[in-house]
N, CA, C and O atoms as a GROMACS GRO file, in nm:
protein
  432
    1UNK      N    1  -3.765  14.071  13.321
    1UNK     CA    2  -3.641  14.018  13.375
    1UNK      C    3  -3.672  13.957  13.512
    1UNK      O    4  -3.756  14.012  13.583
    2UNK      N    5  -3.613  13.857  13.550
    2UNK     CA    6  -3.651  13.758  13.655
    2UNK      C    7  -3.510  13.818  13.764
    2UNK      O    8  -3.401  13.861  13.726
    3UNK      N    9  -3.562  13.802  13.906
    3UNK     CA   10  -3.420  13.858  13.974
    3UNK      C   11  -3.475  13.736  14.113
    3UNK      O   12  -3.592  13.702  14.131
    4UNK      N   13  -3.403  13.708  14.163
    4UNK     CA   14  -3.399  13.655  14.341
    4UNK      C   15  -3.298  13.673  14.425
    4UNK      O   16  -3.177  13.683  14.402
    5UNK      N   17  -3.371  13.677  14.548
    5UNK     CA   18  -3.232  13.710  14.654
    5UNK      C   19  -3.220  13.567  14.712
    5UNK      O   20  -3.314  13.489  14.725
    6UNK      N   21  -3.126  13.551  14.737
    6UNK     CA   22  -3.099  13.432  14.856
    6UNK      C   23  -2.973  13.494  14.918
    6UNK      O   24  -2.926  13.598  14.872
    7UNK      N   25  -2.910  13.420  15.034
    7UNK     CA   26  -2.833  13.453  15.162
    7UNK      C   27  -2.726  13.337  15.106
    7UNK      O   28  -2.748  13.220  15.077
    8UNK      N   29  -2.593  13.418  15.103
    8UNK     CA   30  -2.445  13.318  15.118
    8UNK      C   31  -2.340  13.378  15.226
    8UNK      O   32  -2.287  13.488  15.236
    9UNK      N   33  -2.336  13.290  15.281
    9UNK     CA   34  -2.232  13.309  15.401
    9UNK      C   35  -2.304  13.438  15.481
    9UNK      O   36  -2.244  13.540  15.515
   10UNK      N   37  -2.409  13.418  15.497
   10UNK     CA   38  -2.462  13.548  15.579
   10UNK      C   39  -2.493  13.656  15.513
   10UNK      O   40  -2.543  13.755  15.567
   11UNK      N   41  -2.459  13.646  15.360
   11UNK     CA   42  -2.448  13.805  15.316
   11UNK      C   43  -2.575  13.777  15.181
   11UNK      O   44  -2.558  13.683  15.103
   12UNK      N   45  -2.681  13.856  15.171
   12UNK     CA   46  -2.803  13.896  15.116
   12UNK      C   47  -2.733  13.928  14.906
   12UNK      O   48  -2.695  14.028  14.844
   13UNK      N   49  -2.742  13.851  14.888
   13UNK     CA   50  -2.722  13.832  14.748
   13UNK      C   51  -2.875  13.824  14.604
   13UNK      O   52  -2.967  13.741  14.606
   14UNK      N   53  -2.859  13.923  14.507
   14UNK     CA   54  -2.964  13.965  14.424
   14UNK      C   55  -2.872  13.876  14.273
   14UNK      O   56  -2.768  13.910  14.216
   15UNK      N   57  -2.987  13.726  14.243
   15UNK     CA   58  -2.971  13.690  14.127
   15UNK      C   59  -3.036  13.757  14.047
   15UNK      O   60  -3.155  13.758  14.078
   16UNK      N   61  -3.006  13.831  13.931
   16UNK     CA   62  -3.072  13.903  13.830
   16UNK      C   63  -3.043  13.739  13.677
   16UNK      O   64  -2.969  13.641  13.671
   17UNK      N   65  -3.151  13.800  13.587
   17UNK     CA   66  -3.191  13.751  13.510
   17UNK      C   67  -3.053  13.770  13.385
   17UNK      O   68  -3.016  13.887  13.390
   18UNK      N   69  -2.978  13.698  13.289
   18UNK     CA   70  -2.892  13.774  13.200
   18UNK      C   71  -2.924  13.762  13.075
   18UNK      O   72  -2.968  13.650  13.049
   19UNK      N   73  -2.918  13.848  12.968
   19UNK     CA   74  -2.955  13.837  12.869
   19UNK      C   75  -2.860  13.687  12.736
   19UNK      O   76  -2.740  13.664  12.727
   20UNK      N   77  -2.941  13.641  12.682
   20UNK     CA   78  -2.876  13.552  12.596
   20UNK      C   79  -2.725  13.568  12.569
   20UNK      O   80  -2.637  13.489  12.601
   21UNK      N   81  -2.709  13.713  12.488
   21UNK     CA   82  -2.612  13.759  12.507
   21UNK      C   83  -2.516  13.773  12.609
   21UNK      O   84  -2.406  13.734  12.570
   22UNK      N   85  -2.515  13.801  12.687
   22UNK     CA   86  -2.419  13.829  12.865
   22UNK      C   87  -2.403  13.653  12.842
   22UNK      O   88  -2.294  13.618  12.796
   23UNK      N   89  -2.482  13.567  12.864
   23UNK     CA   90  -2.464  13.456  12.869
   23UNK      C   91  -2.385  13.366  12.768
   23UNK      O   92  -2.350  13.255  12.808
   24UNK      N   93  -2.354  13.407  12.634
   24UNK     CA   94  -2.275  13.366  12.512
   24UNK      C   95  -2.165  13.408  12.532
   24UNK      O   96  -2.064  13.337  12.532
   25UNK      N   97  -2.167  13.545  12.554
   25UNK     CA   98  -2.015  13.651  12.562
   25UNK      C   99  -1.956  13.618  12.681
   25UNK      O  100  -1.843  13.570  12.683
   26UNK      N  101  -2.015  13.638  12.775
   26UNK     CA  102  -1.941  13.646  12.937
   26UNK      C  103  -1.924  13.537  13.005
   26UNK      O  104  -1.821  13.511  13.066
   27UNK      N  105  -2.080  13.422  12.995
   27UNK     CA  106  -2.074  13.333  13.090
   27UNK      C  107  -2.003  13.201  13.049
   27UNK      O  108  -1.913  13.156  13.119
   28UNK      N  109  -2.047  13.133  12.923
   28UNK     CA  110  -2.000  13.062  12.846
   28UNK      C  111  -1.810  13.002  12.847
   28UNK      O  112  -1.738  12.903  12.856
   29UNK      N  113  -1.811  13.132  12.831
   29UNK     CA  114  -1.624  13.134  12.786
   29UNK      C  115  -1.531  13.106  12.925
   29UNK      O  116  -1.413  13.074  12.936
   30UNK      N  117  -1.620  13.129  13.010
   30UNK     CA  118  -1.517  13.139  13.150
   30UNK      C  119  -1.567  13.007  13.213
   30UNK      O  120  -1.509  12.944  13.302
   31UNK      N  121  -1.666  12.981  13.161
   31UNK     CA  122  -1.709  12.825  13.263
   31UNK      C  123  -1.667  12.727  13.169
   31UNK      O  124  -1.712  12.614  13.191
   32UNK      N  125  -1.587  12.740  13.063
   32UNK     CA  126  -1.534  12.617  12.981
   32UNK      C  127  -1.462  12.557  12.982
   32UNK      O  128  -1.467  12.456  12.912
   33UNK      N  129  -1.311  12.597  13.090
   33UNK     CA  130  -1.224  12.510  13.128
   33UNK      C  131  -1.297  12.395  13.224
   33UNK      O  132  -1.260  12.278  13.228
   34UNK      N  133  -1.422  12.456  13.309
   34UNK     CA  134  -1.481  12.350  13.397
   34UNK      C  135  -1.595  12.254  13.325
   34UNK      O  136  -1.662  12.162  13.372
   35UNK      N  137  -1.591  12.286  13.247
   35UNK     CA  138  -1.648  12.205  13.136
   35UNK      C  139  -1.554  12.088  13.103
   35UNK      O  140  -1.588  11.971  13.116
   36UNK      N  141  -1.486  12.111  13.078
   36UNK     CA  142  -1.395  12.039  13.012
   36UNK      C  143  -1.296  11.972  13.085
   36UNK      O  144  -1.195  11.922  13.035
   37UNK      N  145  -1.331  11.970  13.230
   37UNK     CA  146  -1.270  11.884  13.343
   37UNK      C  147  -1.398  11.758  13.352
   37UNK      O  148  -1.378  11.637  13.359
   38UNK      N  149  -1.522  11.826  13.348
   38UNK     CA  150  -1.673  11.732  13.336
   38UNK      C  151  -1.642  11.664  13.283
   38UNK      O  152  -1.644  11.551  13.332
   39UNK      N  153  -1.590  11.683  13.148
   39UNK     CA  154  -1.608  11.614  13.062
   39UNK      C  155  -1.494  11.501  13.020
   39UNK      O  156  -1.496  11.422  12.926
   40UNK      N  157  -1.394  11.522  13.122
   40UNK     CA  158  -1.310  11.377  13.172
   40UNK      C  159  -1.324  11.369  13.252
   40UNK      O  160  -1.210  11.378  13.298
   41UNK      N  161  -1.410  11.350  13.357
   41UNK     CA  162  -1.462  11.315  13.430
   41UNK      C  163  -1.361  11.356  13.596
   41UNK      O  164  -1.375  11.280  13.692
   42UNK      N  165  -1.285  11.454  13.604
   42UNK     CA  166  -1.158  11.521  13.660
   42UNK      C  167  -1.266  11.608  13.737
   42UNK      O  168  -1.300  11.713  13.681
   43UNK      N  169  -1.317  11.580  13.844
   43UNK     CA  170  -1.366  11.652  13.951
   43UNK      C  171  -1.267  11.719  14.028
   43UNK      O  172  -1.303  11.831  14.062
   44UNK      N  173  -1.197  11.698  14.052
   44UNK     CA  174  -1.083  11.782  14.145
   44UNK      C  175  -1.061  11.915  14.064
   44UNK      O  176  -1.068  12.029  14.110
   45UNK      N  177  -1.028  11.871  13.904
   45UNK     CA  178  -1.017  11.954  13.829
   45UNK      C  179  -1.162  12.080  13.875
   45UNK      O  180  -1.149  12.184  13.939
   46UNK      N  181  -1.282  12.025  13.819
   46UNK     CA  182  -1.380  12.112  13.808
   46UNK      C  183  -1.398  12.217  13.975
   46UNK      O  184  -1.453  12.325  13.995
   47UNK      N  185  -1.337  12.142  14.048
   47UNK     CA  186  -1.349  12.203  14.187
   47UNK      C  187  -1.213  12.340  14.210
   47UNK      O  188  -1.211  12.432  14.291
   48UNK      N  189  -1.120  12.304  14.111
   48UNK     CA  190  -0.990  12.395  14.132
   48UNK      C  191  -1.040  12.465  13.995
   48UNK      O  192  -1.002  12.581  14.009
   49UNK      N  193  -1.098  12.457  13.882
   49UNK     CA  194  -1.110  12.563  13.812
   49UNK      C  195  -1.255  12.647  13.867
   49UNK      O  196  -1.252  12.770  13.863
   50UNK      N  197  -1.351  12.595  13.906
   50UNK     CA  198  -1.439  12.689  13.961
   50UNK      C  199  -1.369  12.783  14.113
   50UNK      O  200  -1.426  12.885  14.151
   51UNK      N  201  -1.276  12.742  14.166
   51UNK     CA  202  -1.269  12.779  14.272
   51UNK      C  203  -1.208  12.909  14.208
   51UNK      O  204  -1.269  13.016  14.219
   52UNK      N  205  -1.098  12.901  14.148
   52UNK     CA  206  -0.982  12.982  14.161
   52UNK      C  207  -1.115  13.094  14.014
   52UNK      O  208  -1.098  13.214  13.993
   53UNK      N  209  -1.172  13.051  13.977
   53UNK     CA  210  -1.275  13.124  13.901
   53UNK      C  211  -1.399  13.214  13.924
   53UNK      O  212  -1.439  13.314  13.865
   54UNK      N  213  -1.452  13.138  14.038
   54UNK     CA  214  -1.597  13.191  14.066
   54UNK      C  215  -1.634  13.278  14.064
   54UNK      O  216  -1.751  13.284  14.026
   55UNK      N  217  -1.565  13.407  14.104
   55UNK     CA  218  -1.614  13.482  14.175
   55UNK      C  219  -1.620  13.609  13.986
   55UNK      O  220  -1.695  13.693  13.936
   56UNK      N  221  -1.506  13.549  13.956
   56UNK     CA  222  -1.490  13.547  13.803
   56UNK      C  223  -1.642  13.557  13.720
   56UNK      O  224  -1.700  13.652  13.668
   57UNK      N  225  -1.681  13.404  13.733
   57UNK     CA  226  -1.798  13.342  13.632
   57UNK      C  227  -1.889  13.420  13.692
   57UNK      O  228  -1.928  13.517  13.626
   58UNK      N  229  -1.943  13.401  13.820
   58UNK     CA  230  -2.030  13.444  13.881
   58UNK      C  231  -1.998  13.590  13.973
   58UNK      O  232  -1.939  13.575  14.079
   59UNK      N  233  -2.031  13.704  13.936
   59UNK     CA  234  -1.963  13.834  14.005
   59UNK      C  235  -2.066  13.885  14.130
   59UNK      O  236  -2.058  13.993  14.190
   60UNK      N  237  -2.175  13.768  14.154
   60UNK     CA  238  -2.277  13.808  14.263
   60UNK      C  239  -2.223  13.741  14.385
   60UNK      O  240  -2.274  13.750  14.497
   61UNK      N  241  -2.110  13.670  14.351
   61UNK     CA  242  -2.034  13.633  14.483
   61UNK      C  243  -1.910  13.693  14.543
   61UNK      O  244  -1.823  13.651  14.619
   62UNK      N  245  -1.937  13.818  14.476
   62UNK     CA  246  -1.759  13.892  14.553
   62UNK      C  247  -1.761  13.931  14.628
   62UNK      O  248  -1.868  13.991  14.637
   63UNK      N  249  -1.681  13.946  14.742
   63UNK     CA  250  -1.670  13.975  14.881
   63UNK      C  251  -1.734  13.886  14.947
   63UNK      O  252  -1.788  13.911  15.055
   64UNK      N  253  -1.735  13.735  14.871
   64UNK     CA  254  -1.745  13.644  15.000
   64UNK      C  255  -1.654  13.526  14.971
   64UNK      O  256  -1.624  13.475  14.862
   65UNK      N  257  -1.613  13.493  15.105
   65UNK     CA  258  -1.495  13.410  15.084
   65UNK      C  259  -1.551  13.242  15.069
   65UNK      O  260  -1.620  13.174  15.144
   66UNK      N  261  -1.500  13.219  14.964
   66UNK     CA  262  -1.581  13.086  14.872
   66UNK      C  263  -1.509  12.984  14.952
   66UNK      O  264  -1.579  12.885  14.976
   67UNK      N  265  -1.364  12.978  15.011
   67UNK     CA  266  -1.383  12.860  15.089
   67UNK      C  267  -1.416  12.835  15.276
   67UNK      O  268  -1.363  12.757  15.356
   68UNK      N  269  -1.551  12.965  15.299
   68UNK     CA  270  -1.556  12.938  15.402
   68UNK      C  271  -1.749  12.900  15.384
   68UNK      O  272  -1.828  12.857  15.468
   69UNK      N  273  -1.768  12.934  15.257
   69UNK     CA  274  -1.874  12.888  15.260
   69UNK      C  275  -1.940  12.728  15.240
   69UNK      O  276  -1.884  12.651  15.162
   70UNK      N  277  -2.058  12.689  15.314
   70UNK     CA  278  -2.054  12.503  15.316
   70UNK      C  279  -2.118  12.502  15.189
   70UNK      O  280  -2.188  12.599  15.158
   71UNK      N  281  -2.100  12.395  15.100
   71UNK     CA  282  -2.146  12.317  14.982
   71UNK      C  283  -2.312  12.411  14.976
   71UNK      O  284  -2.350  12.508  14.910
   72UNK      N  285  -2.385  12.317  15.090
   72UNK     CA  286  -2.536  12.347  15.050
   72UNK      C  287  -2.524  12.512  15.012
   72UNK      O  288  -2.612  12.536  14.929
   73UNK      N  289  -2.457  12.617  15.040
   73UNK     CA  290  -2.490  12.729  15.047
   73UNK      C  291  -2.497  12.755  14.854
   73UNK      O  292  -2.588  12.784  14.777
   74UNK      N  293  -2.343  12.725  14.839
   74UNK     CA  294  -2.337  12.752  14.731
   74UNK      C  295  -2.470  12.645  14.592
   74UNK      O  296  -2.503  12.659  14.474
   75UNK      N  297  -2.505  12.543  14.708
   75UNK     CA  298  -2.585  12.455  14.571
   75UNK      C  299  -2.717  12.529  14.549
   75UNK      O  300  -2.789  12.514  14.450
   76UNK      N  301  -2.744  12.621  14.667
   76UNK     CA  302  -2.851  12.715  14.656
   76UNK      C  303  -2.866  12.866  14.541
   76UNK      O  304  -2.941  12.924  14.463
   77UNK      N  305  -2.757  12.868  14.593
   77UNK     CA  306  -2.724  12.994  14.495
   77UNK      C  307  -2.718  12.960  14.320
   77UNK      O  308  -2.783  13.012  14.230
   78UNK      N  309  -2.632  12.872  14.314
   78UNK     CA  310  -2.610  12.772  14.175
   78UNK      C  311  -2.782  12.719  14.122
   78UNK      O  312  -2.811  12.747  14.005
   79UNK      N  313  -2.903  12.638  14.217
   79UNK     CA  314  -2.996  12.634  14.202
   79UNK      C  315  -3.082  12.778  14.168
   79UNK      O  316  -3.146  12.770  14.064
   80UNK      N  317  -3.093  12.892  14.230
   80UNK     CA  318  -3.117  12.957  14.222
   80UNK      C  319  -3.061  13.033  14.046
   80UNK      O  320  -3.139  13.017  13.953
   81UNK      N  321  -2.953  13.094  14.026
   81UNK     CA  322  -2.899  13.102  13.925
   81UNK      C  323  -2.970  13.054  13.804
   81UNK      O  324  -3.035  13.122  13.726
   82UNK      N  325  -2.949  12.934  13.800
   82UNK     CA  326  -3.029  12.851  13.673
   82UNK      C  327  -3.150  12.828  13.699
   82UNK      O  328  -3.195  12.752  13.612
   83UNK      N  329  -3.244  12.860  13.793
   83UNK     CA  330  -3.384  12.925  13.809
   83UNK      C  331  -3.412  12.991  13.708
   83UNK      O  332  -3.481  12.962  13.610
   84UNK      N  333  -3.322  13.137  13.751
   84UNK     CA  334  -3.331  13.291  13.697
   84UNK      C  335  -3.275  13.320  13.575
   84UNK      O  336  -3.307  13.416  13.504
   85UNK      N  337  -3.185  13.231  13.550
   85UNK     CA  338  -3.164  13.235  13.401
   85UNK      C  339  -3.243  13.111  13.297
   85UNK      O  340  -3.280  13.114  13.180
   86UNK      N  341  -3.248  13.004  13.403
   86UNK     CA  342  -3.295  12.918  13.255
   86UNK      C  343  -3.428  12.777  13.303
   86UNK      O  344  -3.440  12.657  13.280
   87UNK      N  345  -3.525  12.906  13.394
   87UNK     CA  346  -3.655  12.820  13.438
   87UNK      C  347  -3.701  12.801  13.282
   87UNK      O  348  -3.709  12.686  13.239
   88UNK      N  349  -3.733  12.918  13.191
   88UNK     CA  350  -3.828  12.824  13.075
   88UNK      C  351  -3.749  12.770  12.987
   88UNK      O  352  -3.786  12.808  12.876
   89UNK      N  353  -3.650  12.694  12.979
   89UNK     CA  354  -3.587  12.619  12.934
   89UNK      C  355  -3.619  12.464  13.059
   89UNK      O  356  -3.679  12.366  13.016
   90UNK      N  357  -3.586  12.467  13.154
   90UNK     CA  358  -3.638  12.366  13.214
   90UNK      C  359  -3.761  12.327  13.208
   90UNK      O  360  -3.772  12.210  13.171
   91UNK      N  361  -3.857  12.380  13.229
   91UNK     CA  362  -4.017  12.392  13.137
   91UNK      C  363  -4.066  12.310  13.083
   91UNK      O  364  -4.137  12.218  13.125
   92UNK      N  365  -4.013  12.349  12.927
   92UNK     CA  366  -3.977  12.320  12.814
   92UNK      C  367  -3.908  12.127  12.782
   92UNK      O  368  -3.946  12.033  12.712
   93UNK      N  369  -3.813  12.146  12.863
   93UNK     CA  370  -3.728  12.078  12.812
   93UNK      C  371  -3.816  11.863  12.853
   93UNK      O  372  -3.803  11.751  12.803
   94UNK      N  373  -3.891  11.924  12.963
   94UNK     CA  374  -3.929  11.790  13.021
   94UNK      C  375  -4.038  11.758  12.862
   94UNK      O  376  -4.037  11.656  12.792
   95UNK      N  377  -4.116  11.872  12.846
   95UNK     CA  378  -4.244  11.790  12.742
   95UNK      C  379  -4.159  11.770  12.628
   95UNK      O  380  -4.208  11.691  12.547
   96UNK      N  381  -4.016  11.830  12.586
   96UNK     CA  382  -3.945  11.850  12.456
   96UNK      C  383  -3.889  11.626  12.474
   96UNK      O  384  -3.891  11.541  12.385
   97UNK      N  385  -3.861  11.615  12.586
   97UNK     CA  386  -3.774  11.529  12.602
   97UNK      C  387  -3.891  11.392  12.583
   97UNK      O  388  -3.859  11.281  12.540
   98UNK      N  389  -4.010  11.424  12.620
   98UNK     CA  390  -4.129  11.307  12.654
   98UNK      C  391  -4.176  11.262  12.497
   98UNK      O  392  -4.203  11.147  12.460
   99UNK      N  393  -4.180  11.372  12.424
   99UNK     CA  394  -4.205  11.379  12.280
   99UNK      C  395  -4.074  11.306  12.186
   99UNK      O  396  -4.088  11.246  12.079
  100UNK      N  397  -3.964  11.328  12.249
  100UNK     CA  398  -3.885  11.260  12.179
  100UNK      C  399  -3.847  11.128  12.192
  100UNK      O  400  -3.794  11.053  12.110
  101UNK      N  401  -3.897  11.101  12.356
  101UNK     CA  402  -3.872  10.946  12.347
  101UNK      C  403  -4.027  10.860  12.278
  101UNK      O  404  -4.028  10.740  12.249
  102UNK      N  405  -4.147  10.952  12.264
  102UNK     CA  406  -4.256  10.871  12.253
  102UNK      C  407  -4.193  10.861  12.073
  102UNK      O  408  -4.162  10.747  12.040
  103UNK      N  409  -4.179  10.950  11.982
  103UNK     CA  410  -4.079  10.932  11.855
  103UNK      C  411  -3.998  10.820  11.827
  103UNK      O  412  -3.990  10.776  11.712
  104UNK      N  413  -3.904  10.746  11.969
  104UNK     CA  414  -3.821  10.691  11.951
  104UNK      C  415  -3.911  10.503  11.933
  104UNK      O  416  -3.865  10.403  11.877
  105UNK      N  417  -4.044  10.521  12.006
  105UNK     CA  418  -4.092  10.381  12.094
  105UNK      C  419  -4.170  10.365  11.950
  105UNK      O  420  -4.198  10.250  11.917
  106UNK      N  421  -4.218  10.508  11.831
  106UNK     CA  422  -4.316  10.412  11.751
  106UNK      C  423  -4.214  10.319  11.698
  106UNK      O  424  -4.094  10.338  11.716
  107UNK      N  425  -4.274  10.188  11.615
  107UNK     CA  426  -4.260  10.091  11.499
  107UNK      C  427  -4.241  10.139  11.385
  107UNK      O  428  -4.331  10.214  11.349
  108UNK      N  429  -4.139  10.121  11.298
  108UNK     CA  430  -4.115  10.198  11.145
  108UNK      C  431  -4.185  10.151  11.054
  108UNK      O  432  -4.178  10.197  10.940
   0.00000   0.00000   0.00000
């Protein structure tokens, strides 16, 4: 299991690793209204459903107050996060993606 600490709003925060599961059941379902602001393109939206959510989706941020923290803090933590949950998927995904466009360039 993969874990990191990083610092939000001053306060010493431990990303732990989540299992596939935790991530289907728990994480999935609660980050889908902000999904689905993405996906009309409703940023205000995605900013008022993560807000009034976060601490919700993500429970390594409670007891800190999300709108006093600046952007970069949280893009660290968020970077971090999908580190610890989904570095070998990023990995992965660059040689998965190189292979599929060299597929796309042969001649039939």
């Amino acid at each position: 299991m993969r874990a990191k600490n990083i610092a939000v709003a001053g306060k010493d925060i431990v990303i732990r690793e989540l299992k596939i599961k935790e991530i289907k059941d728990n994480f999935l379902p609660k980050i889908e209204p902000a999904w689905d602001s993405i996906a009309k393109s409703d940023f205000t939206g995605v900013i008022d459903c993560l807000g009034e959510q976060i601490v919700n989706i993500f429970p390594e941020l409670a007891g800190i107050d999300i709108e006093e923290c600046y952007p970069s803090e949280l893009e660290v933590f968020l970077e971090a996060w999908i580190e610890v949950n989904f570095s070998g998927v990023k990995r992965l995904l660059g040689p998965l993606l190189s292979l599929v466009k060299q597929g796309q360039l042969k001649p039939v």
